[in-house]
Structure formats: structure tokens, C-alpha cells
C-alpha positions in Angstrom: -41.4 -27.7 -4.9 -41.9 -24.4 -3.3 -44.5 -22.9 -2.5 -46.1 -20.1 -5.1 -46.4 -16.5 -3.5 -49.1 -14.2 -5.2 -49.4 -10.3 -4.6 -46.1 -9.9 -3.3 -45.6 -6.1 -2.8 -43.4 -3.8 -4.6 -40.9 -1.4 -3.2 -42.7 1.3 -0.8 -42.0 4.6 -0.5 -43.7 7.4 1.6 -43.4 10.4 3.3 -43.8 11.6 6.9 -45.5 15.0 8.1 -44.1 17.8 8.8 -43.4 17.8 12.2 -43.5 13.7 12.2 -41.0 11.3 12.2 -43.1 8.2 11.4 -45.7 7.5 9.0 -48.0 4.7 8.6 -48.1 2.4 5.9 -50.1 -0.4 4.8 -50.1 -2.9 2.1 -51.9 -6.2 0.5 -51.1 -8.9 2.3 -49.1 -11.8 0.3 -50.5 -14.9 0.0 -49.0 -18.7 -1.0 -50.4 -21.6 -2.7 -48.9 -25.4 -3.0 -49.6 -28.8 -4.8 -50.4 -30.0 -1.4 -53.0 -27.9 -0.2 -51.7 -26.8 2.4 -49.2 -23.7 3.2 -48.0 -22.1 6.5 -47.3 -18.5 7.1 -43.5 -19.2 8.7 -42.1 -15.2 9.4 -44.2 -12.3 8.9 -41.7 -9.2 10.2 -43.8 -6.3 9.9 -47.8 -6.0 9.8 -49.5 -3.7 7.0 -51.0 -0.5 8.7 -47.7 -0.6 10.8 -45.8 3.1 11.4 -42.0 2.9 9.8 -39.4 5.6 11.3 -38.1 7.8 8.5 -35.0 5.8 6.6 -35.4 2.2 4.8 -37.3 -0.7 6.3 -37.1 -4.3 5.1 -40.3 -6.1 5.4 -40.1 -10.5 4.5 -43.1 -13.1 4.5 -41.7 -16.4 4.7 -44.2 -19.5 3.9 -43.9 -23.3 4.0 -45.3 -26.2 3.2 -45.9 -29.6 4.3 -42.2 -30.8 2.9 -40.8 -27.8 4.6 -40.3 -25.9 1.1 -39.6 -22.2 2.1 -40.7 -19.5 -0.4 -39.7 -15.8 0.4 -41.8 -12.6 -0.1 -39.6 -9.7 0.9 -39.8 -5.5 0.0 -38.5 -2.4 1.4 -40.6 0.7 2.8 -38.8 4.3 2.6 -39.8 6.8 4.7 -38.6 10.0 3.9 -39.0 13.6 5.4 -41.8 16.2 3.3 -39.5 18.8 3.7 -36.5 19.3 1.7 -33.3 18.6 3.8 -30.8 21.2 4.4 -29.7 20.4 7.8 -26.9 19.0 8.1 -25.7 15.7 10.2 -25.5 16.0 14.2 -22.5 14.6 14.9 -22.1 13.1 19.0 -19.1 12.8 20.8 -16.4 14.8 18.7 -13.6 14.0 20.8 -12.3 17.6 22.6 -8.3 18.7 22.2 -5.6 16.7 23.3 -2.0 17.6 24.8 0.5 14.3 25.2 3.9 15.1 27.3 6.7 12.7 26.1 9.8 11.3 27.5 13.4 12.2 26.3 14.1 9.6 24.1 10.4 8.4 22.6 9.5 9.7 19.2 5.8 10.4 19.9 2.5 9.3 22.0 0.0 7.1 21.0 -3.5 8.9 21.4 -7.1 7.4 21.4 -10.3 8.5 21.9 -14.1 7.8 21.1 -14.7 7.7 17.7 -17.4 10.5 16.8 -20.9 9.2 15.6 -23.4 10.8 13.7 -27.5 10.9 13.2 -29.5 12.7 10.3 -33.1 13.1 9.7 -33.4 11.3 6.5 -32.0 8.1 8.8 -29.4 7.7 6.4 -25.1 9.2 7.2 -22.3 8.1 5.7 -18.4 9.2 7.0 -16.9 10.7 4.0 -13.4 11.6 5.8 -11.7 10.3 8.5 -8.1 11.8 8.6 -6.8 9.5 11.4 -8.1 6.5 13.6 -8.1 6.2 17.6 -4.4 4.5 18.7 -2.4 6.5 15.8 1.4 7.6 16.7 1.5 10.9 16.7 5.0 12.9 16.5 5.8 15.4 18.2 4.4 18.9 17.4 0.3 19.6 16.7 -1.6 17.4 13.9 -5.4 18.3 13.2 -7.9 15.7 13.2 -11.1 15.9 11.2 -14.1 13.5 10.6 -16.7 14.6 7.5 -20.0 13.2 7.7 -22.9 13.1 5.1 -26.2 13.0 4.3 -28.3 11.5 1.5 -28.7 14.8 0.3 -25.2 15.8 0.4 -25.3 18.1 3.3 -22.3 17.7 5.5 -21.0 18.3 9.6 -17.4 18.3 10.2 -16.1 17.0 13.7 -12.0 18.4 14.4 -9.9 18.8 17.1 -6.1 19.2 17.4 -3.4 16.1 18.8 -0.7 18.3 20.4 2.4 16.0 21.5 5.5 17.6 23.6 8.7 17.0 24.8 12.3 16.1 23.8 13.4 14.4 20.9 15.8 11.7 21.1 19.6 12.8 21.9 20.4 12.2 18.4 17.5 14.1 16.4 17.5 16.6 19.4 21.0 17.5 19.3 20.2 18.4 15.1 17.5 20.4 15.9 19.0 22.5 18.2 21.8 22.7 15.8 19.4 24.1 13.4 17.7 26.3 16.0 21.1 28.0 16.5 21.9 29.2 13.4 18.7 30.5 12.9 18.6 32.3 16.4 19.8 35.6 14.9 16.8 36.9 13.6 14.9 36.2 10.1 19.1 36.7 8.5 20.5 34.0 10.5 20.3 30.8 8.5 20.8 33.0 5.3 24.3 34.2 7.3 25.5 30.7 8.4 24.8 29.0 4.6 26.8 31.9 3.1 29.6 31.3 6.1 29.6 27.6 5.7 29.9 27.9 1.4 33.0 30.5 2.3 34.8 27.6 4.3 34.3 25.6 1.5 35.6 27.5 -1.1 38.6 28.7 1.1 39.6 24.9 1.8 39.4 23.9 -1.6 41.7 27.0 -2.9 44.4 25.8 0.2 44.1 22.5 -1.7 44.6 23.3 -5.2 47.4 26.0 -4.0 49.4 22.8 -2.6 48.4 20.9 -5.3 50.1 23.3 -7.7 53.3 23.9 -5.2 53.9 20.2 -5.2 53.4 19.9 -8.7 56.1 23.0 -9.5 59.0 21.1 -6.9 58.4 18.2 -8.9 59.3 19.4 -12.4 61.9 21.9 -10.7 63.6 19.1 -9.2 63.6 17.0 -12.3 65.0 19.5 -14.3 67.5 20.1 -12.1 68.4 16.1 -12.3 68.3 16.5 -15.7 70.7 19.3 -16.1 73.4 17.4 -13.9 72.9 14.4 -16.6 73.8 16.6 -19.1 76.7 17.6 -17.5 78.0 14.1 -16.6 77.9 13.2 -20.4 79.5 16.1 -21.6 82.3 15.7 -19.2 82.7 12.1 -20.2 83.1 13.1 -23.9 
């Protein structure tokens, strides 16, 4: 049977001053008791009287006895700054800009970097965003990456910079896009211009169509009308 803790503190919380970024705190000290008389003060991680940074701090007592029976005393202590917090995170190392050059024939670069950390005075940041992680493909043109950090009293810092990749595309999407880029070469018109050409060609190959279509049709029936006519004058001749 384990050991029985008495005065096992509650939760803690407390607040530094201004200017601080500790405080002090101190607490009764647990105590154990056992059938056999006698108990053992195992792990003691923190001693009352002791300064705690601002954030959380766990502090455990562990006791045994004789039979090595553990019993477990363990609280936190939350330090938190007298002021009210409207600064926002520091963020370190927000990667700078980066400019990849490609190869004809590749369809982007692969770019890594440092991810960004972040610090607060309330100890406590969380990443609410993160757009894109170190070793993405990036394609070819500019993409914008951005990190969004927190704090527990919701003020935020934003870390961004730009992935900018250049070069050719492959022969095959290339040879498309400067398709595309040449129609469009005449000005804010040209693409308009080329889509009104292109439904024109269209049109005009369809009418050729249906003109044959109807020619054809009209020497058909003219030829079997004709065919016809020389029947009937085969059986009147017979008669």
C-alpha cells in the first residue's frame, strides 16, 4: 500500500514585478505517512521559497516506503506578468527572400530554410499559420510565405518572405506559353482579337462543310431522278 501524502499543494499562481521576470514563491511543504513507520522523501524538484520564470512550472514530491510503494504529490506554479500584455511575439530567424534559377526542363526548385521561432513574455506562443514548410516544391513564378504566431493573450507577429523561382518551363508547357504570350503581345486587344479570329475560322469551315454537304446531297436526287425518268421511258417504249 502506498504511502498517504498530506498538504499536498494546490495549483499556484503569481505575478511578477514590473520590471521582473521572476517571482518568488513558496509553499507548505508535503508530507507522507505509511503503516510501516517509515517513509522516504524519493524526488523533490523544486524547493518552496524558490524564484519561477514567468510561464507554467511543474513542481512533484515523490515518496516511498520500505516496500518501495511510490505516492506522487505534484502542482503547477504560474507566473504571469503585472502588466497587461499587448506586445506582441518576437519572432527570430524569419528566413530573408529567396530567388531559385531552374534548368530547362525542371518544373520548379525545392527551397529550405530555418524554420522561424518565436519568444513572448507571458512564456507561452503558439504558431497559428504556417503557409508552407522548409523542402516544399515551389513552381516557377513568386509564392509568399507567412508564419502567424500568438500569444496567450491573443496578440500576434507575422514572419513573411517571398520564394521567387526562374527559368524555362519544359519544351512542352513552354512552347504553350509562349503560344499564349503571342496572341496576347498586341496590346490589352490582342487575345480578345485572336478568340474572335479563331471563332471566324470556325464558322467559315463549318459553312464550307454544310455547302458540300448540301451540293452532294442535290447530285444525288438529280441523278436519281434522272435514272428514273429513263425507266419510265424504257417501259413506255415496251408497251
Amino acid at each position: 500500500m502506498s504511502p498517504t501524502i498530506t498538504h499536498c499543494p494546490s495549483d499556484i499562481i503569481a505575478q511578477v514585478e514590473e520590471g521582473s521576470m521572476s517571482a518568488p514563491v513558496s509553499w507548505r511543504e508535503p508530507s507522507a505517512t505509511d503503516a510501516s513507520g517509515n517513509v522516504t522523501l524519493l524526488v523533490k524538484t523544486h524547493q518552496s521559497g524558490e524564484s519561477f520564470g514567468i510561464g507554467t512550472n511543474t513542481v512533484m514530491y515523490i515518496f516511498t516506503d520500505p516496500a518501495n510503494n511510490l505516492a506522487f504529490c505534484t502542482f503547477s506554479i504560474k507566473i504571469t506578468s503585472s502588466l497587461a500584455d499587448s506586445r506582441a511575439p518576437t519572432i527570430m530567424f524569419c528566413p530573408s527572400n529567396m530567388t531559385f534559377e531552374i534548368d530547362q526542363g525542371s518544373f520548379g526548385a525545392i527551397a529550405s530554410w530555418d524554420e522561424p521561432i518565436a519568444e513572448d513574455a507571458s512564456g507561452y506562443v503558439m504558431l497559428l499559420i504556417q503557409t508552407h514548410t522548409s523542402g516544399t516544391l515551389f513552381t516557377i513564378g513568386t509564392t509568399i510565405v507567412s508564419y502567424i504566431f500568438r500569444d496567450n493573450d491573443n496578440n500576434m507577429e507575422k514572419c513573411s518572405f517571398s520564394v521567387t523561382v526562374t527559368g524555362d518551363y519544359p519544351p512542352e508547357i513552354g512552347a504553350v506559353n509562349r503560344f499564349r504570350q503571342s496572341e496576347g503581345s498586341g496590346g490589352n486587344g490582342g487575345t480578345g482579337v485572336s478568340y474572335v479570329a479563331l471563332v471566324l475560322s470556325l464558322l467559315a469551315i463549318v459553312f464550307i462543310f454544310v455547302m458540300l454537304a448540301l451540293l452532294y446531297f442535290r447530285r444525288k436526287d438529280t441523278k436519281q431522278n434522272i435514272d428514273l425518268d429513263g425507266l419510265a421511258m424504257s417501259a413506255t417504249n415496251s408497251m
